[in-house]
C-alpha positions in Angstrom: 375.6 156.7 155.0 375.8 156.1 158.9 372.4 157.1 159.5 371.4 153.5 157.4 373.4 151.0 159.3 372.6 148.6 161.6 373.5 148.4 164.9 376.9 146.5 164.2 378.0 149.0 161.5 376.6 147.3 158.2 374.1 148.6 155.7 370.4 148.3 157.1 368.4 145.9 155.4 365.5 148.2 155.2 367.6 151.0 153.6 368.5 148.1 150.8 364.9 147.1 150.4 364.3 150.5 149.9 366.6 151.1 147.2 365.6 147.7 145.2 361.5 149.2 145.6 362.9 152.3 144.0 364.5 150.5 141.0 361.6 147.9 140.8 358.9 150.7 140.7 360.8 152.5 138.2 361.3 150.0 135.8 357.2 149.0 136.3 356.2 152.6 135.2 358.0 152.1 132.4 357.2 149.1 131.4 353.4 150.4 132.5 353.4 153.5 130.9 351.9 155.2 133.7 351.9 155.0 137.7 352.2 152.0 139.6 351.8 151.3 143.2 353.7 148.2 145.2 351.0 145.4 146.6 353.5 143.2 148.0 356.7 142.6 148.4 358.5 139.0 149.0 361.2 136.5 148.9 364.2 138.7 150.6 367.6 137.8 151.0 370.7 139.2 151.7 373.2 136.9 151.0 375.9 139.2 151.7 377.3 142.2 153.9 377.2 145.8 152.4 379.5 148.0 153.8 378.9 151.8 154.3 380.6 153.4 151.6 379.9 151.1 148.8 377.9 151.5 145.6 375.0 149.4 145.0 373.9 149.0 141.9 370.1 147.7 141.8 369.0 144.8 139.0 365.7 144.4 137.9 363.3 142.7 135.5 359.7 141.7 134.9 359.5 138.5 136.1 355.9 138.4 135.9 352.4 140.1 133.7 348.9 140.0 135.0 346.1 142.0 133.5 346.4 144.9 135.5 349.9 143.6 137.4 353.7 143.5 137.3 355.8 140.8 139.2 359.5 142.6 139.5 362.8 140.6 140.5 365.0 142.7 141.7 369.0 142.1 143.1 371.1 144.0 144.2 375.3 144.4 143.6 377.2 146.2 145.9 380.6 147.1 144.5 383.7 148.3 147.1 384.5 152.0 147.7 387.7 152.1 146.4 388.2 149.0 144.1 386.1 147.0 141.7 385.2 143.6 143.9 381.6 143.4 144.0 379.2 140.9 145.7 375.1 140.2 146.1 373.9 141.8 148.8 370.2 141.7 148.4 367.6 140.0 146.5 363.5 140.1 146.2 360.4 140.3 144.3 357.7 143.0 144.2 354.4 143.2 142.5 353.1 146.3 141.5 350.1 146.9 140.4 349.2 149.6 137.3 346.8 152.7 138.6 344.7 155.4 136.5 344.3 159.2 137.1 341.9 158.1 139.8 344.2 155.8 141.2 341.9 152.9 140.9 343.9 149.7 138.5 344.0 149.7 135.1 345.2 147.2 132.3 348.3 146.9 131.0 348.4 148.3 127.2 347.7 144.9 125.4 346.6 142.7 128.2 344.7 140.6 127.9 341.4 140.5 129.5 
């Protein structure tokens, strides 16, 4: 939307960031079983202009598995408003780390450790 662009009319980088922490921390509670918390985040690029309008579609996988931690690549696509074109417009790595009821870490079922 407007409110997330820069000043020169493109996509905010933060607002992409954003959206790749969203699908990074979803796939870690799944892949967690449970609630997980982002430590750090790392390696950005955005090798391409998003435009306002587009859809971006948000990759991600475990790159990563410590005992009580998940390393998360995420990309993301962003695909034209009215056609089918797409291009990278953001890539990055996060590393979550798994959290108990009291939200102190916990392992990951069948680590190690």
């Amino acid at each position: 939307m407007p409110a997330d662009t820069n000043p020169y009319g493109g996509v905010f980088g933060g607002w992409l960031m954003s959206q790749m922490a969203l699908g990074a921390g979803a796939l870690a509670s799944r892949v967690g079983k449970g609630k997980a918390a982002v430590v750090s985040a790392s390696d950005f690029a955005f090798p391409g202009a998003m435009a306002v309008g587009d859809e971006l579609s948000v990759y991600c996988e475990v790159a990563a598995t410590g005992t009580t931690s998940l390393t998360i690549t995420a990309e993301g696509i962003a695909r034209e408003r009215n056609g089918e074109a797409t291009i990278a417009v953001s890539r990055g790595t996060f590393k979550f780390v798994l959290l108990d009821a009291n939200d102190r870490p916990r392992a990951i079922a069948g680590a190690d450790g």
